[in-house]
C-alpha positions in Angstrom: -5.7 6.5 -8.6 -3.9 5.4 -11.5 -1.6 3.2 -9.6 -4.7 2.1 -7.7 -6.3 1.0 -10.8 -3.0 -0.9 -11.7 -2.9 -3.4 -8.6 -7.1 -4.3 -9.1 -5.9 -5.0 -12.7 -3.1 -7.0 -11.6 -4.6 -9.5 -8.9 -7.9 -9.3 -10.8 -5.7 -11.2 -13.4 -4.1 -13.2 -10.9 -7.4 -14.6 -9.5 -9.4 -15.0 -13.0 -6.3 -17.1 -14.1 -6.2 -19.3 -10.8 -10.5 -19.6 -11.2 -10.7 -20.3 -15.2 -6.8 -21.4 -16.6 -5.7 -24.4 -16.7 -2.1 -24.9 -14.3 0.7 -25.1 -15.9 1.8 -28.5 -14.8 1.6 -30.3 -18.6 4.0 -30.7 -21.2 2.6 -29.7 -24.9 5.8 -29.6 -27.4 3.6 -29.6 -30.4 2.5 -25.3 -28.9 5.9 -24.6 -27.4 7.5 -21.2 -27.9 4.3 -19.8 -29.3 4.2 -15.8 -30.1 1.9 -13.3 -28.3 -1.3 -13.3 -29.4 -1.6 -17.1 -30.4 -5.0 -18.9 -30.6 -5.7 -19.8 -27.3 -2.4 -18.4 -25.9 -3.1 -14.5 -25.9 0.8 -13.9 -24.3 2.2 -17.0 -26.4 3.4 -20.7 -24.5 7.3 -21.3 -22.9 9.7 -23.8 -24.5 7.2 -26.7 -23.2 4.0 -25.1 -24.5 2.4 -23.8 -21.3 0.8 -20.8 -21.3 2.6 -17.8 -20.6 -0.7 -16.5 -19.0 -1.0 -19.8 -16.6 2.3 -19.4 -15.4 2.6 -15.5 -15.0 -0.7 -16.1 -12.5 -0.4 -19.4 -10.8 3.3 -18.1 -9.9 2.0 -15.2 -8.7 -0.9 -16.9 -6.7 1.9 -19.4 -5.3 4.0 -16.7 -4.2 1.7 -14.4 -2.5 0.1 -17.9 -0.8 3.4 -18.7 1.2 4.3 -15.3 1.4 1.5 -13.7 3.9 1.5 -16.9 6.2 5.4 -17.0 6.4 5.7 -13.2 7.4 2.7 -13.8 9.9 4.7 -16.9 11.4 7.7 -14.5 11.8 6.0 -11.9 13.5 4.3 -14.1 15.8 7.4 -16.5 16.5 9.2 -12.8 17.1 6.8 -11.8 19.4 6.9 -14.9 21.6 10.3 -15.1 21.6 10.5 -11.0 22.8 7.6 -11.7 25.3 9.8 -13.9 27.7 11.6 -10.8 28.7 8.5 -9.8 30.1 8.3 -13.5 32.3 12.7 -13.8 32.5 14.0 -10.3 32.8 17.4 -10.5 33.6 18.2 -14.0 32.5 16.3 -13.8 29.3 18.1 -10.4 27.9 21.5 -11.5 28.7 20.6 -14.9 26.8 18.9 -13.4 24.0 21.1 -10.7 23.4 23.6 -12.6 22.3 21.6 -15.3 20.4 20.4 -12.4 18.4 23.4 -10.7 17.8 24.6 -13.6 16.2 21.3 -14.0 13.6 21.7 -10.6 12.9 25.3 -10.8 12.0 24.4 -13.6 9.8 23.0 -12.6 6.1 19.7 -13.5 6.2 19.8 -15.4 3.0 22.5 -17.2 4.4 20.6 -18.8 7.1 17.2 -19.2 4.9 19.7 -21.2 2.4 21.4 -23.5 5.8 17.9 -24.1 7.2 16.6 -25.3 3.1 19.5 -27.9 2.6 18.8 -29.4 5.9 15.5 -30.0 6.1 13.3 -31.4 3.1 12.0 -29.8 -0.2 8.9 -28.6 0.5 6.7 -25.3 1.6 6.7 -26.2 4.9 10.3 -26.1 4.8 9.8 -22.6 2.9 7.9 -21.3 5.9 10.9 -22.1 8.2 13.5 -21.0 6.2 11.9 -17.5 6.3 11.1 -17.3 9.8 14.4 -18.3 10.8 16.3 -15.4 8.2 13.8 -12.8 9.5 12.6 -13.2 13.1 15.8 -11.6 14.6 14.7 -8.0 13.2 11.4 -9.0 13.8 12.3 -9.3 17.4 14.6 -6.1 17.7 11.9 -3.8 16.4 9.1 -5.7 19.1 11.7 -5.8 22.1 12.4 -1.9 21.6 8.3 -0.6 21.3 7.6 -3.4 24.8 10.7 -1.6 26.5 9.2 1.5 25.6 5.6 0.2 26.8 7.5 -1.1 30.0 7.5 2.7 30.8 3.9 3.6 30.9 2.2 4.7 33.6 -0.7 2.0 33.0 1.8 -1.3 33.3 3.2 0.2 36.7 -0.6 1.0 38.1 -1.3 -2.6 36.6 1.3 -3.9 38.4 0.9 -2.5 41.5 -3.4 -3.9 41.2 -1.4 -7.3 41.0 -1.5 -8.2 37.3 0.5 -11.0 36.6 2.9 -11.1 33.0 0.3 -13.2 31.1 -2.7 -10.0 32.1 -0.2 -7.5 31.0 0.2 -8.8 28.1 -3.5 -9.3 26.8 -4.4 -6.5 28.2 -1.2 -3.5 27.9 1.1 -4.8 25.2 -0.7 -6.8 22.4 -3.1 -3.7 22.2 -0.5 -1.0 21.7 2.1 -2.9 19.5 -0.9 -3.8 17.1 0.4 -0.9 14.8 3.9 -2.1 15.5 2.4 -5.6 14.2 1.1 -4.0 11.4 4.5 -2.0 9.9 6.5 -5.1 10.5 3.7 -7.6 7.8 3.8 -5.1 5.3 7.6 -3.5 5.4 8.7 -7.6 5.4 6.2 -8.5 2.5 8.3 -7.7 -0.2 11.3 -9.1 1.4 9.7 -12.1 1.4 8.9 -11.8 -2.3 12.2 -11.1 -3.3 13.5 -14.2 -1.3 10.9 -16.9 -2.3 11.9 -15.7 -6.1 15.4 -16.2 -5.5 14.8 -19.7 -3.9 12.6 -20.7 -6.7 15.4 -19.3 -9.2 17.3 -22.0 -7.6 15.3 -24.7 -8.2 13.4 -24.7 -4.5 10.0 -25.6 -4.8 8.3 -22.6 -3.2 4.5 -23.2 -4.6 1.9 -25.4 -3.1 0.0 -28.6 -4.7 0.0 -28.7 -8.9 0.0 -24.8 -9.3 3.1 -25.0 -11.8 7.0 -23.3 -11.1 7.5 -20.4 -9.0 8.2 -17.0 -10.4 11.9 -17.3 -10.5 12.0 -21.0 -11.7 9.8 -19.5 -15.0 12.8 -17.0 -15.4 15.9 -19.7 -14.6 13.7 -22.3 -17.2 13.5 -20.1 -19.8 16.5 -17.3 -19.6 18.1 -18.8 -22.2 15.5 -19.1 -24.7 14.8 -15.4 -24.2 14.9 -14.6 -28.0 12.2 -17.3 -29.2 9.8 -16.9 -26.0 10.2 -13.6 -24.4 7.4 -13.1 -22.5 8.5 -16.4 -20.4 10.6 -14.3 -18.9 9.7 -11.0 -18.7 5.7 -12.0 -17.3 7.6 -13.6 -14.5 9.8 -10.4 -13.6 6.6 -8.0 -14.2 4.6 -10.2 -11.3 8.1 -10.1 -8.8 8.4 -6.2 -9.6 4.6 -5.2 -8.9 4.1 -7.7 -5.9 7.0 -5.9 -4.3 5.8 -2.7 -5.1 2.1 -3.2 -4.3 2.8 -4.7 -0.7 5.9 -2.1 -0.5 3.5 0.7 -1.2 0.6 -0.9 0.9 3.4 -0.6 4.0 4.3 3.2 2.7 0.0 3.9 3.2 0.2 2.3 6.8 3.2 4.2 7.8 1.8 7.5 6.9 
């Protein structure tokens, strides 16, 4: 109940910043490195004088915005990628097989950080970046449960009533990997997290439209100025550590 109690209070913070602060897109040296509990500034202003508040929940907001559509893209780009097995047996596994086997043997963050430098600095390229670093887990997990539905009783009688690929896979396998679906959004959520917050720490824009820095570009700006502003940084780490645990625990709920 208690911990419950803690993620309301959390996004409910999130979304009455986002509704009724102002983003932290300006530049106002004459409040920077204001203490907790300034007028105005209840958790005190960074080393440019934006509120500490502003950025703790337009960072948040930013994060979980990319986050959920680029772990949906995954899952779905996994799941079309695994589904041509279904239309290509025997050529598609022995091509796929070893195009997986090489993303897998790739760190992910490796191939997120290839796919950012080449294409352009944006969300978009965010998205990609993600998809590309995740989808080969993705797609082991979804190959493994369809080669275990490939086994049921109802796909041979199916077959035999002459469904074609496309039928048995509206009407046999998207039904019973919807829990599979499920485990993989929230068990790659706070991946995700961790991810975005380590591009933003490098300077990647990971936030959409005038909604200020990302979480880990708060803690890179103002790391250094930790003694006159702390809660710059430590409001940014807070929102990384519950996000991961909330969706982390969300996934723990689902499993059980």
């Amino acid at each position: 109940m208690l911990l419950n109690l803690i993620r309301i209070f959390f996004y409910g913070i999130i979304f009455y910043g986002v509704l009724f602060l102002k983003a932290p897109t300006y530049v106002d040296l004459s409040n920077n490195n204001l203490p907790i509990f300034s007028d105005d500034f209840f958790f005190g202003t960074d080393r440019l004088g934006r509120d500490n508040l502003a950025l703790f929940c337009f960072g948040s907001f930013s994060t979980i915005l990319l986050a959920i559509p680029a772990r949906l893209f995954t899952i779905l780009f996994s799941f079309l990628i695994s589904s041509i097995s279904l239309f290509f047996k025997s050529k598609a596994d022995f091509v796929l097989s070893g195009f997986v086997s090489v993303f897998l043997s790739l760190p992910s963050l490796l191939s997120a950080l290839v796919i950012i430098t080449i294409l352009p600095d944006n969300p978009i390229s965010i998205l990609i970046a993600i998809v590309v670093s995740d989808w080969a887990i993705a797609y082991e997990s979804l190959t493994a449960k369809i080669r275990e539905i490939q086994s049921s009783p109802y796909i041979t009688a199916s077959i035999c009533f002459g469904a074609n690929p496309i039928q048995l896979v509206a009407i046999h396998y998207v039904p019973a990997l919807k829990s599979m679906f499920r485990y993989l959004f929230f068990s790659g959520l706070p991946t995700v997290v961790m991810t975005m917050s380590l591009f933003s720490y490098l300077g990647i824009q990971t936030s959409f439209g005038e909604t200020g820095p990302g979480l880990g570009e708060q803690i890179s700006f103002s790391k250094d100025y930790f003694d006159k502003s702390p809660f710059s940084v430590l409001l940014p780490i807070i929102a990384i550590l519950i996000l991961v645990y909330s969706l982390g625990s969300r996934n723990h709920k689902h499993e059980t």
